[in-house]
PyMOL CGO cylinders between C-alpha atoms (Angstrom):
from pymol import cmd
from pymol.cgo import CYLINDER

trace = [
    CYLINDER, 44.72, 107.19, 157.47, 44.63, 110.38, 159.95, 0.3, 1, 1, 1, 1, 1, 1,
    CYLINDER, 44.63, 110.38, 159.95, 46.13, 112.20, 157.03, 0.3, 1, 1, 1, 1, 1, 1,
    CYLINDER, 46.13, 112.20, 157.03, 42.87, 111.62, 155.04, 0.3, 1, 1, 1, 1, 1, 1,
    CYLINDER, 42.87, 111.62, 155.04, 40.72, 112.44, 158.21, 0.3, 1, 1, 1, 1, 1, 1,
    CYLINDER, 40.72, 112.44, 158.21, 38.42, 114.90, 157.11, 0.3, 1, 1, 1, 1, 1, 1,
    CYLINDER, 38.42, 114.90, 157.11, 39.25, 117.13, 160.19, 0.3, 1, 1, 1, 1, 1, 1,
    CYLINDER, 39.25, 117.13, 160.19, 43.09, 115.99, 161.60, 0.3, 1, 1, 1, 1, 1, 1,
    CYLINDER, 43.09, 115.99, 161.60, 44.81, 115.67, 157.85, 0.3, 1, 1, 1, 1, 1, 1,
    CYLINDER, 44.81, 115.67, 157.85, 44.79, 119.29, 156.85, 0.3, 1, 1, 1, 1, 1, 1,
    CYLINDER, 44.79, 119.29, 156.85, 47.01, 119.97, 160.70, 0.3, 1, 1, 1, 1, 1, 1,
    CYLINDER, 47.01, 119.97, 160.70, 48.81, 116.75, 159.86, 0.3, 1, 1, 1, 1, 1, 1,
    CYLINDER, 48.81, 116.75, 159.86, 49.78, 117.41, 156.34, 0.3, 1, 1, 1, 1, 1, 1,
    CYLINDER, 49.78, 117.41, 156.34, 50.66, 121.06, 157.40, 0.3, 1, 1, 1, 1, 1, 1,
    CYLINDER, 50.66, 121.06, 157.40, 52.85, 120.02, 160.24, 0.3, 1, 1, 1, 1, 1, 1,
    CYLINDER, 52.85, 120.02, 160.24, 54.49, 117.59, 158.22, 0.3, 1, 1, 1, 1, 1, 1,
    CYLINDER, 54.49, 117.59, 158.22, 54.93, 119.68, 154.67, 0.3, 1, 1, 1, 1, 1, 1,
    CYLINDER, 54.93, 119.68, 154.67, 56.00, 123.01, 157.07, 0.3, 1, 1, 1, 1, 1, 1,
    CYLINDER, 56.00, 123.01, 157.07, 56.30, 122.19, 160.64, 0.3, 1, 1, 1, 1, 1, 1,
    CYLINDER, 56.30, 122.19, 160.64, 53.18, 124.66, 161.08, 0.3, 1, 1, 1, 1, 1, 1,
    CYLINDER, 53.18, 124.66, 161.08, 51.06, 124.94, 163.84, 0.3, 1, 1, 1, 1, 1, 1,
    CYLINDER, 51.06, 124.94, 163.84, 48.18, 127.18, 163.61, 0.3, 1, 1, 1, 1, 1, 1,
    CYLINDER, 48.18, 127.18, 163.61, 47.46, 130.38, 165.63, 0.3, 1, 1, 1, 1, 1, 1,
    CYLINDER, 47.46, 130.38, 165.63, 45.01, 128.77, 166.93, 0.3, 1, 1, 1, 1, 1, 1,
    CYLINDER, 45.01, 128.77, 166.93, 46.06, 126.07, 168.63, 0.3, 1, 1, 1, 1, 1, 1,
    CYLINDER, 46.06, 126.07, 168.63, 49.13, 128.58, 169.68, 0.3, 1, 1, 1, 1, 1, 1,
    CYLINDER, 49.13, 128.58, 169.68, 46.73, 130.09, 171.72, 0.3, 1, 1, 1, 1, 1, 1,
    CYLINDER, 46.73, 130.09, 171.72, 45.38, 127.10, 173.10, 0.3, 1, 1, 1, 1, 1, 1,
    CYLINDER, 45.38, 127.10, 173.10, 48.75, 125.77, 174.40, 0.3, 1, 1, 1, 1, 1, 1,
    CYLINDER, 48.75, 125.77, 174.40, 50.37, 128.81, 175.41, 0.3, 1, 1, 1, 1, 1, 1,
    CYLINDER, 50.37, 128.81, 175.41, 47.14, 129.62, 177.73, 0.3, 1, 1, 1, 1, 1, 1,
    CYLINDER, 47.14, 129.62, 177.73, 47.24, 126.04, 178.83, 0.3, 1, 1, 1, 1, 1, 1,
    CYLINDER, 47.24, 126.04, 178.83, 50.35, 125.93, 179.94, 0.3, 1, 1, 1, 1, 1, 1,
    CYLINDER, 50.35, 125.93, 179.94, 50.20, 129.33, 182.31, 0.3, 1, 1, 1, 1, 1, 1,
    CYLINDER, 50.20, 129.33, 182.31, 47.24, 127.87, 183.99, 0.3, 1, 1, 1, 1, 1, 1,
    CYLINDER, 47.24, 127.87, 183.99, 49.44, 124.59, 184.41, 0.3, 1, 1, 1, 1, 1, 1,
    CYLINDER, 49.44, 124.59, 184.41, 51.90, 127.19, 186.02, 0.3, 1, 1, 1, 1, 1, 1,
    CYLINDER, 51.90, 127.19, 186.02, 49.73, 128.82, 187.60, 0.3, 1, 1, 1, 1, 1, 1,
    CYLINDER, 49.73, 128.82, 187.60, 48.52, 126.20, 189.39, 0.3, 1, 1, 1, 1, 1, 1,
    CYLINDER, 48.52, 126.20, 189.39, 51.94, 124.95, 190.32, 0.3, 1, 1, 1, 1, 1, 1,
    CYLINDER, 51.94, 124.95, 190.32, 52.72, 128.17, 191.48, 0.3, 1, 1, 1, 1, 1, 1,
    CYLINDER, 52.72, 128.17, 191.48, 49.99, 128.11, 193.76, 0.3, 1, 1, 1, 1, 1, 1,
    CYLINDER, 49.99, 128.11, 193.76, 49.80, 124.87, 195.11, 0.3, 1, 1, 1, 1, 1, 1,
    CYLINDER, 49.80, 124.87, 195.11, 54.01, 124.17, 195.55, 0.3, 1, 1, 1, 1, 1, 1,
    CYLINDER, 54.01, 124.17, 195.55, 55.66, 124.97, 198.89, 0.3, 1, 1, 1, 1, 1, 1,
    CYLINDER, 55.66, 124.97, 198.89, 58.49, 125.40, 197.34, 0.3, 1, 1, 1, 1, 1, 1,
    CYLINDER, 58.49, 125.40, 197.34, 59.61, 128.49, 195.04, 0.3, 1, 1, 1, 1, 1, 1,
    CYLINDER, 59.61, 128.49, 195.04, 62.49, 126.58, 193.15, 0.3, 1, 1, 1, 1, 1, 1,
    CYLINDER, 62.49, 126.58, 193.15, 60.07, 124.13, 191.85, 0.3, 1, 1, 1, 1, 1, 1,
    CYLINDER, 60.07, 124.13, 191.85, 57.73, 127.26, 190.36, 0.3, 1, 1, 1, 1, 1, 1,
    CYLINDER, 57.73, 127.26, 190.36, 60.68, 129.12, 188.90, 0.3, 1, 1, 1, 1, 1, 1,
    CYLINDER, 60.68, 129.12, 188.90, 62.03, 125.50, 187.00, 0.3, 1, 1, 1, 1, 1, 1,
    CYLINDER, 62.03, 125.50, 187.00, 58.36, 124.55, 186.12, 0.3, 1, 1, 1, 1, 1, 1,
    CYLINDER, 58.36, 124.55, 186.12, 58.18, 128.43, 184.26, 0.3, 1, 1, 1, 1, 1, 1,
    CYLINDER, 58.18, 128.43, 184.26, 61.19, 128.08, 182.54, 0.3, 1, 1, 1, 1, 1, 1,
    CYLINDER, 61.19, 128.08, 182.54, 60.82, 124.53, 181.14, 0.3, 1, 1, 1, 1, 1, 1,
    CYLINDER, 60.82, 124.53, 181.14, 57.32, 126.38, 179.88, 0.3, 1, 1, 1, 1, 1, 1,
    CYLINDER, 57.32, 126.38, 179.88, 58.71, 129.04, 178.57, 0.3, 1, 1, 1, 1, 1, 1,
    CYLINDER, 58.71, 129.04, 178.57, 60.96, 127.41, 176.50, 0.3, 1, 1, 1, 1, 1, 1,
    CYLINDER, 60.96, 127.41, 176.50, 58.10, 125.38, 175.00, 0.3, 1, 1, 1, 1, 1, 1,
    CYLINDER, 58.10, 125.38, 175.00, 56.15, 128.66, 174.49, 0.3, 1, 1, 1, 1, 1, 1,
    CYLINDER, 56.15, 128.66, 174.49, 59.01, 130.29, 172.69, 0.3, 1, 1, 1, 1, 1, 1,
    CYLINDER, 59.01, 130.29, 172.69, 59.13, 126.88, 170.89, 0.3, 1, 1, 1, 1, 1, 1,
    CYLINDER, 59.13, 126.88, 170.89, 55.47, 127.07, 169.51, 0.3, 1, 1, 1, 1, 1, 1,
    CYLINDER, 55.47, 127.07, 169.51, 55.23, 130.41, 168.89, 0.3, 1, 1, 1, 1, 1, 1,
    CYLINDER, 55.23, 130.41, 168.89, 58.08, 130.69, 166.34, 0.3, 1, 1, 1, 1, 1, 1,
    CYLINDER, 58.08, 130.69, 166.34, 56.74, 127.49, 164.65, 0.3, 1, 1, 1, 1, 1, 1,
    CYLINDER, 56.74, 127.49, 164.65, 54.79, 129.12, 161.07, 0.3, 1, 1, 1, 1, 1, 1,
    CYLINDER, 54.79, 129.12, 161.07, 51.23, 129.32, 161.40, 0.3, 1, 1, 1, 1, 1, 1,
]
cmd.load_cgo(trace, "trace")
C-alpha cells in the first residue's frame, strides 16, 4: 500500500526498481549526519569516540552518495 501512496511510492518504487535515492534526500542525510558529529564532537570527553563516530559516518556518506539519484 505505501507503494501506491501518492507521495512515498514514487521513492519506494525507485529504491526498489534502482536502489536510487534522490539528491535530495542525499543532502538531507549527509548534512544530518555532520551535525550528529558535530555534536558528538563537541559534547564527548573523549577524542577516540569522535574519530570512530566520523568514520562509521563517513562510510554511510560514501554509501549514499554513490547510490543513483
Amino acid at each position: 500500500w505505501l507503494e501506491a501512496h501518492p507521495r512515498l511510492g514514487p521513492f519506494l518504487r525507485d529504491w526498489r526498481t534502482r536502489r536510487a535515492i534522490p539528491r535530495r534526500a542525499k543532502a538531507a542525510a549527509v548534512i544530518g549526519m555532520a551535525g550528529s558529529w558535530a555534536l558528538v564532537h563537541w559534547t564527548v570527553d573523549r577524542p577516540w569516540v569522535s574519530v570512530g563516530v566520523a568514520a562509521v559516518l563517513l562510510t554511510v556518506a560514501a554509501w549514499i552518495v554513490t547510490r543513483p539519484s
